[in-house]
N, C-alpha and C positions, 0 to 999 in steps of 0.2 A: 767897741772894736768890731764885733760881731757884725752888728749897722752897717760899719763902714767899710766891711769886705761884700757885703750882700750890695751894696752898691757899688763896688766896683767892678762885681761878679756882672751885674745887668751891664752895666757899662761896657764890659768887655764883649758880655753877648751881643747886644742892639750895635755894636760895633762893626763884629763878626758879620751879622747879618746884612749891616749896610754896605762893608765889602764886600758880602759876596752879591749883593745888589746892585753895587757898582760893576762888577766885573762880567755879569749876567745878565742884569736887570732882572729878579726876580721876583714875583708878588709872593706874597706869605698869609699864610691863613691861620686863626685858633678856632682849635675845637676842646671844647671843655664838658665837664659832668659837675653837678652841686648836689646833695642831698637837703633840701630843703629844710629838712626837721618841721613834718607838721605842722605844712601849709592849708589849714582847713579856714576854712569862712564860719561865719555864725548862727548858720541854718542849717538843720537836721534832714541828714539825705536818708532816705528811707533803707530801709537794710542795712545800715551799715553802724557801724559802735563809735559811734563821732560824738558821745556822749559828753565825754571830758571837754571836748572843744564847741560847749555851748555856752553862753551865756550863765547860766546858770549850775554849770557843770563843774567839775574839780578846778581847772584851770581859771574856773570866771570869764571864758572867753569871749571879751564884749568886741565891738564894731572900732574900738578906740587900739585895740591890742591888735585886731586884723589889718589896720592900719599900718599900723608901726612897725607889721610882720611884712606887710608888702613893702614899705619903702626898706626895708633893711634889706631884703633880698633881693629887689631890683639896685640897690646899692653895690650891692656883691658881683652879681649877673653883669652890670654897666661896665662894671670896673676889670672884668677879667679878660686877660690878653692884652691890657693896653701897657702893661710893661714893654712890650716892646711892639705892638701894631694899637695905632693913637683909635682907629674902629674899633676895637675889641673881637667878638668872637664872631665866626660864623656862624654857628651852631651850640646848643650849650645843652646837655641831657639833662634831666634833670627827674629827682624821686622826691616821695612822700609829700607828692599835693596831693586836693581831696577829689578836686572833679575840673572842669572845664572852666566854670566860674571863677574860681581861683585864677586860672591862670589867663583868662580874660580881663581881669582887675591887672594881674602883674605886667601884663604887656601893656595896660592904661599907664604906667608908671614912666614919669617923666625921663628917665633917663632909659629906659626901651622904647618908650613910645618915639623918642626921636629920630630913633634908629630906626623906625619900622616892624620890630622884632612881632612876629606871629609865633605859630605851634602848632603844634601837633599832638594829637591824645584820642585815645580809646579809653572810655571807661571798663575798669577790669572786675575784677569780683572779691579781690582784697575783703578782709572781713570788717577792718574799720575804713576801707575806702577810698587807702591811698593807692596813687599811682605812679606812671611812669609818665615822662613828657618830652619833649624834643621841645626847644626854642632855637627859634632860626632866623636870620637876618636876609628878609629874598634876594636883597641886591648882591649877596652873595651866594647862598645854597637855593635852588630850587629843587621845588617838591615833585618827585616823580609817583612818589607810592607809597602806603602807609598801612603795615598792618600790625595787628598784636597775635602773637602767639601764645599759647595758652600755655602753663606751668602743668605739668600732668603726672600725679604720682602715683609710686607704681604698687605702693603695701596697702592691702584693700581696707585694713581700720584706717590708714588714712583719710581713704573716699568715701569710709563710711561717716568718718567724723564730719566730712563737709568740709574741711581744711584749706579753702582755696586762697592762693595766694599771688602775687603780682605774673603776669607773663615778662613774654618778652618785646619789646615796640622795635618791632623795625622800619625805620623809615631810609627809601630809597630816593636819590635825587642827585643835584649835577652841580658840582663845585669844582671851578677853575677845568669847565668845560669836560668834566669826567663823570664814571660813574662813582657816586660813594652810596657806601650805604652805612647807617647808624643803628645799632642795636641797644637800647637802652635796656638796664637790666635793675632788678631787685632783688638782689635773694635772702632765701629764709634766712630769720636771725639768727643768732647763735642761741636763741632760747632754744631751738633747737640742734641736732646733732651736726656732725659735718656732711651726715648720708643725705641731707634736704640741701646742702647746696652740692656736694659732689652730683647729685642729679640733677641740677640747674645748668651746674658746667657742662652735663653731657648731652644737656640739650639743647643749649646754646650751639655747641659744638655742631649737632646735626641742623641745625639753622643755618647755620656757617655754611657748612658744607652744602646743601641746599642752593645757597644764593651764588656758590660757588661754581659749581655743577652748572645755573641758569647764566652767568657771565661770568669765564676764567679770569676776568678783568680784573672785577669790583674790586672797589678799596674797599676795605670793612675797616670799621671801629666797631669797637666792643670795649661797653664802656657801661660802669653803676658802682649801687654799692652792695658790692661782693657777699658784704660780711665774714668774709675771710680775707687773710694776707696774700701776695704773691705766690709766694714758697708752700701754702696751702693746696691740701689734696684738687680742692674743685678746679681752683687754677691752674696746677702746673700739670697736673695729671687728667682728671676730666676734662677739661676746655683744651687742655695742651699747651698753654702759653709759655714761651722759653725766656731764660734771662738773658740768653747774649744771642744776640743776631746771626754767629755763625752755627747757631745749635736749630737754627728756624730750617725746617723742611719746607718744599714745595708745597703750596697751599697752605700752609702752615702759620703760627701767631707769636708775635714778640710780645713781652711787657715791659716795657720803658720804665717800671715805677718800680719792677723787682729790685735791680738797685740801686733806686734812693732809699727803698726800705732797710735795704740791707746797711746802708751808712747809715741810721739809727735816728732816721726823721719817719714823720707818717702823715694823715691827714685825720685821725680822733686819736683820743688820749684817751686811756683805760690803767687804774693803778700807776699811776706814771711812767707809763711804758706808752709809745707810740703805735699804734696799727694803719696800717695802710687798706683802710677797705674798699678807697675811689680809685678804681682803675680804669684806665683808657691802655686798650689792646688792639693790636692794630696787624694786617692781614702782612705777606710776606714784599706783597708787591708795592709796599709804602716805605720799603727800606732801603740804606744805599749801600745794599752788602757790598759792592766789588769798590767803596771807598774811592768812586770817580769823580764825586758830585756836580756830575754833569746836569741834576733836576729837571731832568726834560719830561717828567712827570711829576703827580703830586710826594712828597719825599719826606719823610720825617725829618725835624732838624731839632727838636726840642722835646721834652718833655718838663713840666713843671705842675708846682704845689703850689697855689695861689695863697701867696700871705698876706695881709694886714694887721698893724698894730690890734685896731680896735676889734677884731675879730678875735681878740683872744681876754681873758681872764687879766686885768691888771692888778689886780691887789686882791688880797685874803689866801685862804685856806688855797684856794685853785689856782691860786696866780699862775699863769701859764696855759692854761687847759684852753679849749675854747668855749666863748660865749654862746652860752645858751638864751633860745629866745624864754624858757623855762626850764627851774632846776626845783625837787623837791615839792614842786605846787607853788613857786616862787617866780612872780613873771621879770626877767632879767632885762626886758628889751634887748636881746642879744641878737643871736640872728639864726647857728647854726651849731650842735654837738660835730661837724667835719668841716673840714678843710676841700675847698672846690680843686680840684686840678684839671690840668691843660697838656694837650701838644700843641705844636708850632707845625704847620707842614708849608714847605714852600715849593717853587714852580717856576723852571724857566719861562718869559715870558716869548711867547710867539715874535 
């Protein structure tokens, strides 16, 4: 039953969308975030603790498993947005690959490579190496500018410890003839407190603000994984992201995901409670407060949790959870501990 409402739900949406494509002609875009879950290759990059992910490491991680890990997540990557645009995404953020190579191999992957999909990436200073990345589709988004921001903490045992940890990747560039810009993020886990991403969110925020200051335009996304929920200090209070549109101030950020969270879905499982830590945040001037949907710019129309059957846990103890590419030192061929999410934005056409 469940099935057959979630199909008549897209139905109704691609529906939607084609009347108002008829009545406007409007083109439609996805932008999406995946957390990769420990995209590492089988070679040992210097400084960094990619120990587990060697060949002869906890995982066993041979050239056969790197395999299997790249086509499961060019699998995922290919397939998001085509619920309702048959292209799929423009742009896709994405966390925890290990360096460049990686994601040089995933763009070789038959269902990107079609596409043309490229990227974007800074090497960061992460202590086992993972990163942040942008995948991008040219014939849709072009690259204006590309930088990483540094994560900078502010309790001195911190910087004594060395603690350095993901920044932030901004990439700047021009979709459906405007300016966007993409902030991919990572933050601290919850191994530790909420004060390491509360100061993540306060610095994204001065990011924001930054880019904001340089063009009152920008569309911004702001988009990772949080490691915290919506309704969480870093999000609603440091970054400032609101749950309803009419609560959004001038220059200010919606969360589209706030609630779906709150209706009692997420994108990882923990204790069998759902958490929402893949947000996509989005600036005020991507919203259609005065309900005209005139879209004569780029325009939120969607927000979505990208599902598939086999992305999740089918039978045993976990049934339901999602598929991990490893669980225990157990390699699952799965793909991902989260669920990818998406917006829709669409666009009168000239």
């Amino acid at each position: 039953m469940k099935k057959l409402l979630s199909i008549i739900s897209i139905l109704f949406l691609v529906g939607t969308m084609n009347a108002l494509a008829q009545d406007r002609k409007l083109s439609a875009y996805a932008i999406g975030f995946y957390n990769l879950e420990n995209l590492f290759d089988t070679e040992h990059d210097e400084g960094h603790n990619d120990y587990e992910y060697l060949p002869d490491g906890r995982n066993k991680w041979t050239d056969m498993k790197y395999q299997h890990k790249l086509r499961n997540m060019s699998r995922v990557l290919a397939e998001m947005g085509t619920d309702k645009l048959p292209y799929g995404c423009a742009a896709i953020g994405v966390s925890e690959v290990e360096n460049a190579h990686c994601l040089t191999d995933l763009c070789e992957q038959e269902p990107l490579k079609a596409r043309g999909f490229q990227f974007c990436h800074i090497e960061g200073p992460d202590q086992r190496g993972v990163d942040c990345a942008l995948l991008y589709n040219p014939a849709m988004f072009t690259i204006r500018d590309v930088k990483l921001v540094p994560y900078v903490y502010e309790l001195q045992e911190d910087i004594d410890k060395g603690r350095a940890t993901r920044g932030f990747l901004v990439v700047s560039g021009t979709l459906a003839n405007e300016h966007v810009t993409i902030i991919v993020n990572h933050l601290p886990s919850r191994g530790a407190t909420s004060y390491y991403r509360e100061l993540g969110g306060r610095q994204i925020r001065v990011v924001k603000d930054s880019l904001q200051q340089d063009d009152p335009n920008v569309k911004l996304l702001i988009m990772g994984d949080m490691n915290d929920d919506p309704r969480d200090k870093s999000m609603s209070e440091a970054l400032g992201a609101r749950r309803d549109m009419n609560e959004v101030e001038e220059g200010g950020l919606y969360n589209p995901f706030w609630k779906i969270h709150d209706s009692g879905t997420g994108t990882l499982m923990y204790n069998n409670s759902w958490n929402l830590f893949d947000q996509i945040i989005l600036s005020r001037n991507l919203l259609d407060l005065e309900g005209t949907k005139k879209y004569e710019t780029l325009t939120l129309f969607q927000p979505q949790i990208f599902r598939r059957e086999y992305l999740f846990q089918q039978e045993g103890k976990y049934k339901g959870n999602t598929k991990r590419t490893t669980a225990g030192g157990v390699w699952l061929d799965g793909y991902s501990d989260h669920l990818p999410t998406l917006v829709y934005l669409v666009k009168a056409q000239q």
